[in-house]
N, C-alpha and C positions, 0 to 999 in steps of 0.2 A: 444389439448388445456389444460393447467391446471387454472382451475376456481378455484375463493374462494370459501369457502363451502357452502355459500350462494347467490346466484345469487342476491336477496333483496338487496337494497344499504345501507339501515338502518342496515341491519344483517351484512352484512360485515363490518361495522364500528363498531357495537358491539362486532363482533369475533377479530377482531384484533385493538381495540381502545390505546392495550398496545404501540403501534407502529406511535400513535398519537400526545402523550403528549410529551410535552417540555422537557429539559435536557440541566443543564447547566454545561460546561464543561471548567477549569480551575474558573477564578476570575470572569469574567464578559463574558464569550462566550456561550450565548443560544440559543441553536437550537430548533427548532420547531416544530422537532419530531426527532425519534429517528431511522430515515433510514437513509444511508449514501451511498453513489457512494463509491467501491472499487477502489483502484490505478487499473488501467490497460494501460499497455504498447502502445501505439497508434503508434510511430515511425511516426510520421506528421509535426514536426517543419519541419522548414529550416535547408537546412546543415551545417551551422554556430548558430542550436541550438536557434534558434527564433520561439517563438510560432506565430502561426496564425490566421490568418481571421476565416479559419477552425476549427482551435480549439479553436476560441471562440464560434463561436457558436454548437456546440458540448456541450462543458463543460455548456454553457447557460441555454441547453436547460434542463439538468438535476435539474438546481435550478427551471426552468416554471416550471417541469414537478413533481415538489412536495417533493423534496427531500433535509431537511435539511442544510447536510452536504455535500460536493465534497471535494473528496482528488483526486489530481490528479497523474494522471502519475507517475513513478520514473522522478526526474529530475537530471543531475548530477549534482555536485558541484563544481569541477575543474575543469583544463584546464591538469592534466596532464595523471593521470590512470582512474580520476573518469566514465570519460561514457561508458557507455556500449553498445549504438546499433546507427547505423546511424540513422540519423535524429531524433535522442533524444532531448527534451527541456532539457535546461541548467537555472542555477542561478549561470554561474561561469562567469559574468561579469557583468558590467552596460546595455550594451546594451540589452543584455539575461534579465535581471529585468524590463527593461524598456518593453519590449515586451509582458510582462504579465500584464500589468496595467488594458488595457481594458476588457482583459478578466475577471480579478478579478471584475471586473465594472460593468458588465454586469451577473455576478452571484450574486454579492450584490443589482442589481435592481429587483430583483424578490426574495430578502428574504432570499437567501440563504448563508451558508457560504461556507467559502473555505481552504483548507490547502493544502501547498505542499508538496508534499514527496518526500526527498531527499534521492539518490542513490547516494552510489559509488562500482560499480560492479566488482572490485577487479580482480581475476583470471576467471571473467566469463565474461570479454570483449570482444564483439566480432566484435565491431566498431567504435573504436575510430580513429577521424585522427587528434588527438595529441600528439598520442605513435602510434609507430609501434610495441612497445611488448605489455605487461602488467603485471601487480605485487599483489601478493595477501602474505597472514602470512606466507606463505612457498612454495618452489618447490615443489609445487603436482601437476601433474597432472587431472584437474577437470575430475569429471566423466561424461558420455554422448557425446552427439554433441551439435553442436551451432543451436541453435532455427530458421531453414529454415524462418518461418512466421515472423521474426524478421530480415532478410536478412543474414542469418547467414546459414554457409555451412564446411561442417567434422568437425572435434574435434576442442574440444577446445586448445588451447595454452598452454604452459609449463610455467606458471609463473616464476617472478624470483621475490626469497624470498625481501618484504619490510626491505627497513632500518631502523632506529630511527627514522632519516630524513624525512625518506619517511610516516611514522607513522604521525609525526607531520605535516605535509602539508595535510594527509586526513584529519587528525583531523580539521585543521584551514579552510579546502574547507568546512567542513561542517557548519562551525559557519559564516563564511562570507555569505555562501548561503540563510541563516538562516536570517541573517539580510538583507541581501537583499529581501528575500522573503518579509518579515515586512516593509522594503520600499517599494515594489511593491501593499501594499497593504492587502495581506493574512494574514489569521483570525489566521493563524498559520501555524508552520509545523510539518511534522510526518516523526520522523526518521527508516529508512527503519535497521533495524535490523534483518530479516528474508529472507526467499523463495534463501537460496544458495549465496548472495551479499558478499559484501567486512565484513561487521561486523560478519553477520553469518559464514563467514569463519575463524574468528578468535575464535568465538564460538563452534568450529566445531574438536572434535580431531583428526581425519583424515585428516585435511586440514591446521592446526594448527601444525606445530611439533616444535614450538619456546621454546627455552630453557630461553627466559629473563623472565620479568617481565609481559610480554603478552601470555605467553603459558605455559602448563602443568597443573596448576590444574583451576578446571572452575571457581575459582575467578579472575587468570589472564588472563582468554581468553574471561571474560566478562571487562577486563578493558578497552580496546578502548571503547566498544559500551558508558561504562557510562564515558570517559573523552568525547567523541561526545556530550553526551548529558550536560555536566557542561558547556563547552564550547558553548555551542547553545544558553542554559540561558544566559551566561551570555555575549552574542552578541547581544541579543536582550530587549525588554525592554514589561518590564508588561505591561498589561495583554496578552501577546501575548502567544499560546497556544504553547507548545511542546507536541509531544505526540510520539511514539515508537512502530515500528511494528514487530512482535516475530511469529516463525514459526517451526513447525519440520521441514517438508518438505520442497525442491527445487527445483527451475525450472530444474535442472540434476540430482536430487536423490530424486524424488518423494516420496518416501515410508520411507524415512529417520524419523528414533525416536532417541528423544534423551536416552542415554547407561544410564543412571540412572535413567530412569521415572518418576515418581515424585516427591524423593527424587531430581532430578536434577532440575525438574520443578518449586518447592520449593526455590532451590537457584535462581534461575534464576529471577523465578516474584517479591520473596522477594527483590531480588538484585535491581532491575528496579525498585521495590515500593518506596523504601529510596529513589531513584533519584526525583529530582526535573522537574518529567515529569506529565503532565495533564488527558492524556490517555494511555492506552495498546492496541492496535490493534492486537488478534490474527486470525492468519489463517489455518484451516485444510480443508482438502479437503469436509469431511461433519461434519459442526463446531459440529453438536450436539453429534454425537461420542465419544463413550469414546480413550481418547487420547494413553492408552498405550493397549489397551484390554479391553472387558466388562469381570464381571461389573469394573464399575468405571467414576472416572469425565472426561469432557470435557476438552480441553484443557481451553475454554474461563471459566471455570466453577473453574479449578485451577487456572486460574489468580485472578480469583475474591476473591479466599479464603485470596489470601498474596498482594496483593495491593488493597489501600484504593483512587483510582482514577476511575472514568467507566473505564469498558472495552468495546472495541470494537469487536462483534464478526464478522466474515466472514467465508464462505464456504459454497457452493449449499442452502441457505438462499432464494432463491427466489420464495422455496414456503413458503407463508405466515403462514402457519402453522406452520412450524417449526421456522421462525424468530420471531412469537411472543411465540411460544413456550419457547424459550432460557433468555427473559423475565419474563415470567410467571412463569419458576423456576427456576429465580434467578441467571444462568448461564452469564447473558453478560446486560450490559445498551442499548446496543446499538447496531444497526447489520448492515455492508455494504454488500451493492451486486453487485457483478458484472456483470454473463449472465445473471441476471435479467435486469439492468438499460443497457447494450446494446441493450436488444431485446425491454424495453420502457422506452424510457427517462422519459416516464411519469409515472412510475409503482406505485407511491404512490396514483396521482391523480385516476388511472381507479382501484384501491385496493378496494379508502373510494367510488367509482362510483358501484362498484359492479361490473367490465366488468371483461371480462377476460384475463389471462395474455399468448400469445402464446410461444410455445417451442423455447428456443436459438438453433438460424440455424448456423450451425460452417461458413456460406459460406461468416458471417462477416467479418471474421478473414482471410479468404484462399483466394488469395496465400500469400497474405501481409494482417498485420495486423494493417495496414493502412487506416485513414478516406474517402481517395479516395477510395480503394476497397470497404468498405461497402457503402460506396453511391451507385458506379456502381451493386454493388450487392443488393440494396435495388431496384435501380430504372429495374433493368432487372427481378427481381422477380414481381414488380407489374406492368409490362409490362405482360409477360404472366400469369397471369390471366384472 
């Protein structure tokens, strides 16, 4: 088990009280405290990209269960490269918009907000059935295999290099999404810039070898991520939140740093600070880490120095210690978690309760990382007991 340090229920609102207080983020979006659900991959819609019964209550159950903020899922945003795993939720049509309504409904009855996070998984597709190929900044061959738990099986696929064309159609899946999301209701959205996707492969010079206006030096290979982001604004309408999510690491190059450290990390948050986005969401595998080697800052710790928006920090945060840690100095506004809020939807409420928080069981996730497996894997573990 990992307990708060206090088993006292008073003590433990006094140790991490940082993690209580409100936090308003863009013009008028205030949360209620400063814990947040991380995007995690569910693969539960419909195969035609329709959220469910399922995941509404799922997603639900995280606003009962005392948490702010919900960002969900990557969602994709078109009908042609954008998605990336079977039975992914979509924003790449009316019907797809429409299907999120009540779920947004039922997080907003208990308080909570919500943003969606839109993906387009570029060269690390490995389920779409609206392309039989897929396209990312260049013929590279992605590194790794395709994510079994995500129904994904050998290597990944030989992308074929994006056109201008094909540039401006991600660009426009992401702003129509964007607006759609804001019709369906959500508090905002957060653009998935990180963990290996379509933008971070353009951000990436190994994966990047384009000689236009999008590749070579890293102000062209950040210029998709920030026309995504002009284009989101200005599809949607105040005070609707955009926010942006930044990562070294990959779901296929795990250990990935960026080649100029923070000289590049500098350009990069700077870059993203001028844009006309609400939040930063970074993610390292343990946020409080120094990002290139100790000593030195955090990755959430360098955002914060070059944009003037919260940041979001993420990474093994689900001990309370260390997320309010990241807080207390001055590192991040705000911290989401992921094997924390799978193993309790309810982890903010048994935090201020004093209870304690049990170990993430991987047997959620395995063999699918699917709502129906961890059900059956909830209800057979509390069977044998």
């Amino acid at each position: 088990m990992n307990a708060p340090t206090d088993r006292h229920p008073g003590a433990a609102r006094t140790a991490h009280a940082s993690l209580f207080t409100p936090l308003r983020v863009g013009r008028e979006l205030r949360l209620s405290n400063r814990l947040a659900v991380a995007p995690m991959t569910r693969v539960s819609a419909t195969a035609d990209g329709h959220a469910t019964p399922l995941m509404a209550d799922y997603y639900e159950a995280f606003a009962a269960g005392g948490f702010g903020l919900v960002i969900t899922e990557g969602i994709y945003t078109d009908k042609a490269y954008a998605q990336g795993y079977l039975f992914q939720p979509g924003l790449a049509d009316d019907a797809q918009r429409d299907a999120w309504r009540t779920l947004v409904d039922r997080v907003h009855a208990h308080g909570g907000r919500i943003v969606a996070q839109l993906m387009h998984a570029g060269a690390l597709s490995q389920g779409n059935p609206y392309r039989t190929g897929t396209k990312g900044p260049s013929a590279v061959l992605p590194a790794g295999q395709q994510m079994a738990f995500y129904r994904g099986e050998g290597p990944y696929r030989l992308p074929d290099a994006m056109s201008a064309d094909d540039i401006a159609q991600a660009i426009e899946g992401f702003a129509q999404a964007a607006r759609r999301a804001q019709e369906a209701g959500f508090d905002g959205v957060e653009i998935h810039g990180a963990n290996g996707y379509l933008l971070d492969q353009f951000l990436t010079a190994h994966t990047n070898l384009r000689q236009d206006r999008y590749g070579g030096s890293l102000e062209n290979r950040l210029r998709v991520t920030a026309e995504v982001i002009q284009a989101v604004r200005q599809s949607t309408t105040q005070p609707f939140v955009v926010g942006v999510r930044s990562s070294q690491g990959k779901v296929n190059d795990f250990t990935h740093k960026w080649e100029g450290g923070e000289a590049d990390a500098a350009q990069i948050f700077g870059t993203l600070g001028a844009l006309p986005i609400d939040y930063l969401h970074t993610t390292e595998f343990e946020a409080w880490n120094a990002a290139f080697g100790a000593p030195g800052a955090s990755l959430a710790a360098l955002a914060r120095r070059h944009v003037s928006v919260p940041v979001l920090a993420n990474g093994s945060l689900h001990e309370a210690t260390q997320a309010a840690g990241m807080l207390a100095r001055q590192e991040a506004d705000f911290v989401s978690l992921g094997r924390g809020a799978l193993t309790h939807a309810d982890w903010p409420l048994r935090l201020r309760a004093g209870q304690a928080h049990e170990t993430f069981d991987r047997g959620l996730l395995a063999p699918i990382a699917d709502l129906a497996n961890a059900a059956r894997h909830r209800t057979a573990r509390a069977e044998a007991k």
